[in-house]
C-alpha positions in Angstrom: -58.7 198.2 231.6 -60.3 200.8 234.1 -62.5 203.1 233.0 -61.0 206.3 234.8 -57.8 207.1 236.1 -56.3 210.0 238.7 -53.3 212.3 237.6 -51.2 210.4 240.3 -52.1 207.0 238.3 -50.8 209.3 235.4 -47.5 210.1 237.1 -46.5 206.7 238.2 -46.6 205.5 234.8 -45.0 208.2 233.9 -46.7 209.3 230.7 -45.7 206.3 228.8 -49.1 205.4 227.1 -50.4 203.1 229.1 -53.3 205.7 229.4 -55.4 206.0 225.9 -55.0 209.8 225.0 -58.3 209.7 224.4 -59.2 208.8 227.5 -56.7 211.5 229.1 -58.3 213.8 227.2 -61.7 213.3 228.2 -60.7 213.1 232.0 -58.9 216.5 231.8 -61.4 218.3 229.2 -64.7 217.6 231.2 -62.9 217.1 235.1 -60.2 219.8 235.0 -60.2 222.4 232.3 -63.3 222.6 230.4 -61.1 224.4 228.1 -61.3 223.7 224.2 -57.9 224.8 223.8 -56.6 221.6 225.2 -58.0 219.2 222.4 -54.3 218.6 220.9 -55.1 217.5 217.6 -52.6 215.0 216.6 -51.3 213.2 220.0 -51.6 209.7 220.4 -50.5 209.3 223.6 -51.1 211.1 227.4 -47.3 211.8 227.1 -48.0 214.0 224.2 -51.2 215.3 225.2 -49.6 216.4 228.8 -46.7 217.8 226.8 -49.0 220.3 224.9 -50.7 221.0 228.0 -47.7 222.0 229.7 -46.5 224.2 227.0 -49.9 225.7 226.7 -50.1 226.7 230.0 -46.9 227.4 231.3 -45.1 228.3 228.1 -41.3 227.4 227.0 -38.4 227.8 229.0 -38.4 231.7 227.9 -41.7 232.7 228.6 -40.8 231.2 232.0 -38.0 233.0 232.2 -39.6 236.2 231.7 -42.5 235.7 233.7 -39.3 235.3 237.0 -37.8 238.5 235.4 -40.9 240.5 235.2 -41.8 239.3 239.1 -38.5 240.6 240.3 -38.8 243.5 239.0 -41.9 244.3 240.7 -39.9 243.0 243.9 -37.6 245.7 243.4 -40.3 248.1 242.6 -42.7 247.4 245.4 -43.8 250.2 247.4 -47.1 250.8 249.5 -49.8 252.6 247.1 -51.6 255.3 248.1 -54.2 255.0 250.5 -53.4 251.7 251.0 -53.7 250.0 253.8 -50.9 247.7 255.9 -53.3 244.7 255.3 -53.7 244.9 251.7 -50.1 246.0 251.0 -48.9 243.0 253.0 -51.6 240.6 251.2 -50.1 242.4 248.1 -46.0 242.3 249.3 -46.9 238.2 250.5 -48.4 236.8 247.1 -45.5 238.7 245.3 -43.0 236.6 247.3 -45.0 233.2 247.2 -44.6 233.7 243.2 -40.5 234.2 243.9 -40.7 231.4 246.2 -42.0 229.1 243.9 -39.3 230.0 241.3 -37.4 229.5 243.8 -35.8 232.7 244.9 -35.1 232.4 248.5 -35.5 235.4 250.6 -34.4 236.3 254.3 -36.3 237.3 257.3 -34.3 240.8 257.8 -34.5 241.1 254.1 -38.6 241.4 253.5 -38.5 243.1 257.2 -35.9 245.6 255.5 -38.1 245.6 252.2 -41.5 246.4 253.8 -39.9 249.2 255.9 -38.4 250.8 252.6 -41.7 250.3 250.9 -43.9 252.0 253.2 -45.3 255.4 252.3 -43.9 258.6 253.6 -46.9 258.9 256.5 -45.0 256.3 257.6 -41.6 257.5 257.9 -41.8 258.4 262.0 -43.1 254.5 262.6 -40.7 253.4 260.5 -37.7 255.8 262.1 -39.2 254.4 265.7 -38.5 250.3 264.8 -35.3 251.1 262.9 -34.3 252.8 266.0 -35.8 250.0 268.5 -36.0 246.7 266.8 -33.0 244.4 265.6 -33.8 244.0 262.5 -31.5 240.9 262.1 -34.2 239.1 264.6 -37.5 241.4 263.9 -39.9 239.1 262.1 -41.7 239.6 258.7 -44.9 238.8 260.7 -44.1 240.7 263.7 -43.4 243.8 261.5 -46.8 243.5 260.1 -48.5 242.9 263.5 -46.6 245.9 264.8 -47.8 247.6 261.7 -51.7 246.9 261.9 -51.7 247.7 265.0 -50.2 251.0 264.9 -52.8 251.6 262.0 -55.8 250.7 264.2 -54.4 253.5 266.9 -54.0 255.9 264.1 -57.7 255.6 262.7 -59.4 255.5 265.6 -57.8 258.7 266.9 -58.8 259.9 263.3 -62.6 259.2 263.8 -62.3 260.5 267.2 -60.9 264.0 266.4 -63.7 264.3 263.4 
């Protein structure tokens, strides 16, 4: 028998045992986690011990559940924070949706476009008049909107320093 194995060894033989659990534990307590929580007293298999660590770290079907309820509720909630600026609300506004993504909510172009727009604070209500106004928002990009954004920012600073 080897001596280690690799998580892709562990998925093409699909948890059935052939791996030693302690040998799967060893490998994942001292090369991945380091965590002492993971020592599942009572496996005897990898199957089991993987089991555990699922549950442990991802929790049941509910806690799931709730983690995808409380994220779309901060969807729904999002809005630009005071004195915030377009990068960090976007960096903010992007790893929300990643999160959705991956529970897989599927979103729009015009829809985060739309959502950014109705997030932004009220400073930014004349920008935000001028590309409702200008743009198509069924073809304005998520990534032009931030561009346009940034860039509007950078103007608006700079004439701030200036006029101090």
């Amino acid at each position: 028998m080897r001596q280690t194995f690799s998580f892709i060894d562990f998925k093409e033989h699909g948890g059935n045992g052939m791996i030693p659990a302690d040998r799967f534990m060893h490998e994942v307590a001292f090369k991945v986690w380091k965590d002492p929580r993971i020592w599942s007293i009572g496996c005897q298999s990898a199957k089991e011990i993987w089991d555990k660590l699922e549950l442990t770290y991802e929790g049941t079907d509910v806690v799931k559940e709730s983690k995808a309820n409380l994220l779309i509720r901060d969807y729904e909630l999002f809005e630009m924070k005071a004195g915030e600026s377009i990068v960090d609300m976007s960096t903010r506004f992007a790893d929300l949706v990643n999160l959705l993504k991956a529970l897989g909510k599927k979103f729009e172009e015009a829809e985060l476009v739309k959502k950014i727009l109705r997030s932004l604070s009220k400073s930014w209500e004349a920008k935000t008049t001028v590309i409702q106004d200008t743009k198509d928002l069924k073809t304005f990009t998520y990534d032009e909107l931030i561009g346009s954004l940034i860039a509007h920012e950078m103007v608006y600073k700079k004439d701030e320093v200036e006029n101090e």
